[in-house]
N, C-alpha and C positions, 0 to 999 in steps of 0.2 A: 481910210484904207478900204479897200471894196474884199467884201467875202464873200466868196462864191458860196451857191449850194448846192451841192454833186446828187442827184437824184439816184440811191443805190437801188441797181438793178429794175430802175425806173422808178417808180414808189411801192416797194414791196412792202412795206406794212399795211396799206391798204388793196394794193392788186395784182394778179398771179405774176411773180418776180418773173423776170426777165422777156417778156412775153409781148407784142406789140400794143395790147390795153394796158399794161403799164407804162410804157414808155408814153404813146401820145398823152395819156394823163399828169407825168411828171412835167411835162411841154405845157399842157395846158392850167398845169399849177404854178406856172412858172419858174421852176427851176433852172441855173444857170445853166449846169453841164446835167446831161444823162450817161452813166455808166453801166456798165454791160461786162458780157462773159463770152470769151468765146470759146468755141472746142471745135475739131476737126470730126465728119462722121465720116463713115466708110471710103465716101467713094469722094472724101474732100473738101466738101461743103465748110462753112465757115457757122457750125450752129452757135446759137443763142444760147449758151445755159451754165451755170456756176458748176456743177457736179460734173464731176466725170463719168458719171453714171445719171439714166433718168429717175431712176427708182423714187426718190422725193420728192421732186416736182411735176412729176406724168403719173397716166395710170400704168405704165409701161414697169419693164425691168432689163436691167442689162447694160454694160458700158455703152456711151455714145458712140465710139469708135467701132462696133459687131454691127451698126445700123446704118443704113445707106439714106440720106437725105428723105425717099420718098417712102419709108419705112418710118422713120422718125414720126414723119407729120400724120401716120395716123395715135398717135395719144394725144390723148388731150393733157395739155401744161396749164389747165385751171381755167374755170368760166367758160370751158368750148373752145379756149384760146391753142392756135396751134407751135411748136417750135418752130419760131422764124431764124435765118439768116442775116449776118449783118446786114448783108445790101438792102433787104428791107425794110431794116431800121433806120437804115439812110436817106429811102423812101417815104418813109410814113413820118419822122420827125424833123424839123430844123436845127433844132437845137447842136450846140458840140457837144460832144459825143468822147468820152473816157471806156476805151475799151480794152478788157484785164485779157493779155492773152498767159497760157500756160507750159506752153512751150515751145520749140525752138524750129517745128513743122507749121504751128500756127502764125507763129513769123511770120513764117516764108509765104503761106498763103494771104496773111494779113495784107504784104506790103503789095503784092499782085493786084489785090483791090483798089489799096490807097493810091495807088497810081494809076490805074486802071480809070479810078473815078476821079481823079484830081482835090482828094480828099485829105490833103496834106493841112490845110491850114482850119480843117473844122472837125480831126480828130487825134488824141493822146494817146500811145498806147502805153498802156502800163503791163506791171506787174513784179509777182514776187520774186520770181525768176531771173537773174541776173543773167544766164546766159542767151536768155530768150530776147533781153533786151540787148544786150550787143548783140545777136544778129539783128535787128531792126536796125542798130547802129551802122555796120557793117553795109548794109542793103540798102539804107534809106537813110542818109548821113542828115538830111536837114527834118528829119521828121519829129516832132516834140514824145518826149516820154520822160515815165516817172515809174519810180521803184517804192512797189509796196512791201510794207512787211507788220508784223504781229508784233514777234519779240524780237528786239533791238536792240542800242545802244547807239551809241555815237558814231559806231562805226559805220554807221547808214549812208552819215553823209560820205565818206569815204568810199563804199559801193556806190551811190549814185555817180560820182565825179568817176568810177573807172568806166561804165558804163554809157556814159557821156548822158544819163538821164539831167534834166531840168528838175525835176518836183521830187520830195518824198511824200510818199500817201501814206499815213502811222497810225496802228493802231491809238484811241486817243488816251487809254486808261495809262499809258506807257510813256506819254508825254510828258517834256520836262519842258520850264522856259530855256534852260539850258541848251538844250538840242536845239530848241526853235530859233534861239538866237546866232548861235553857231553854224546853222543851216541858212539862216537869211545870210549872216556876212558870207558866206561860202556863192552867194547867188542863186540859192536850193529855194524853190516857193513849199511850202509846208499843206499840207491838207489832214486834216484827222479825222478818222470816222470810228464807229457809226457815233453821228452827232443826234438823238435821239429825242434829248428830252430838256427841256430849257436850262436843265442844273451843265448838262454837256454843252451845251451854247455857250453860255457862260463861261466856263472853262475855257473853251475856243477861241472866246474872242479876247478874253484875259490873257493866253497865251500868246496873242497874234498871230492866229494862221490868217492863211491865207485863202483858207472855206474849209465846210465841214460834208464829207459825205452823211445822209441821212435816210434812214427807209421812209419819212413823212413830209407831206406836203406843208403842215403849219409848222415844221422848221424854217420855211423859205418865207415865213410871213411874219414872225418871229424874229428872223437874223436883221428884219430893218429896222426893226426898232431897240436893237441891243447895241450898246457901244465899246 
């Protein structure tokens, strides 16, 4: 069985999360997929960043959304690094690409891209949001997506299938074989994160997912020799 390893928010245990030196590092550590964040800022743009706000990752403060793209780019998001744009991301890595949108305007802008770039067959879009992912459904019927969430149950798989998502992405502490199993016969591919530290590998690959998101590069060096 092949396990992917989802590079979270590039390799952010080692380098400023979301940000173009983490990503080509996660590429050049080899991991499978790289995963990202997006948010909408003032005037539209598609930024890079988990927080709805800069305040934790920038020297800045204030929601993403009061900030116009070229506002944005003067804080620094760590090491000198600036907020990029997905289309940059798309530019600067190879790799597929898992990307979390949050709501149901980022959609909209999201799927203008994917189509825009012909970016259908080398990115995911996930997220928590169930109605963020029926509009992708709605807008972009052949486009793959997967529904993340925290705290769950079974009834996950049930949101994914209305949804018309492919994958669930699960927190992993919350995981059962149960779900896992139930989710594969359903045609659900499973992913768990954060897979951090070889006792969660383990877990993972015990459970049978089907990869494990990670903040670290010797996850991905690690998963080949675990069975």
């Amino acid at each position: 069985m092949t396990f992917l390893t989802i590079g979270h928010r590039g390799v952010m245990g080692v380098e400023p999360e979301n940000t173009l030196r983490s990503f080509v590092r996660a590429e050049h550590e080899g991991l499978d997929v790289i995963e990202l964040d997006l948010h909408l800022s003032k005037d539209g743009a598609l930024v890079v960043m988990h927080d709805a706000d800069v305040d934790r990752t920038t020297d800045g403060k204030g929601p993403i959304s009061d900030f116009t793209l070229a506002e944005l780019r003067e804080f620094d998001a760590g090491e000198g690094e600036r907020i990029p744009v997905f289309e940059e991301v798309v530019d600067a890595v190879k790799a597929p690409l898992q990307a979390e949108i949050k709501d149901v305007a980022a959609a909209r802008a999201l799927v203008e891209v994917l189509t825009s770039r012909d970016l259908l067959g080398r990115v995911d879009v996930i997220s928590f949001h169930d109605e963020a992912l029926a509009e992708i459904r709605t807008l972009l019927p052949s486009a793959r997506t997967a529904l993340v969430a925290s705290r769950y149950g079974l009834d996950a798989i049930d949101r994914a299938h209305a949804v018309g998502a492919g994958m669930l992405v699960l927190n992993i502490r919350r995981l059962t074989l149960e779900l896992v199993e139930r989710a594969h016969a359903a045609d659900l591919k499973v992913i768990g994160w954060t897979v951090n530290t070889p006792d969660h590998l383990k877990l993972a690959r015990g459970l049978g997912l089907d990869g494990g998101t990670t903040d670290f590069p010797e996850i991905r060096r690690a998963a080949r020799y675990t069975a």
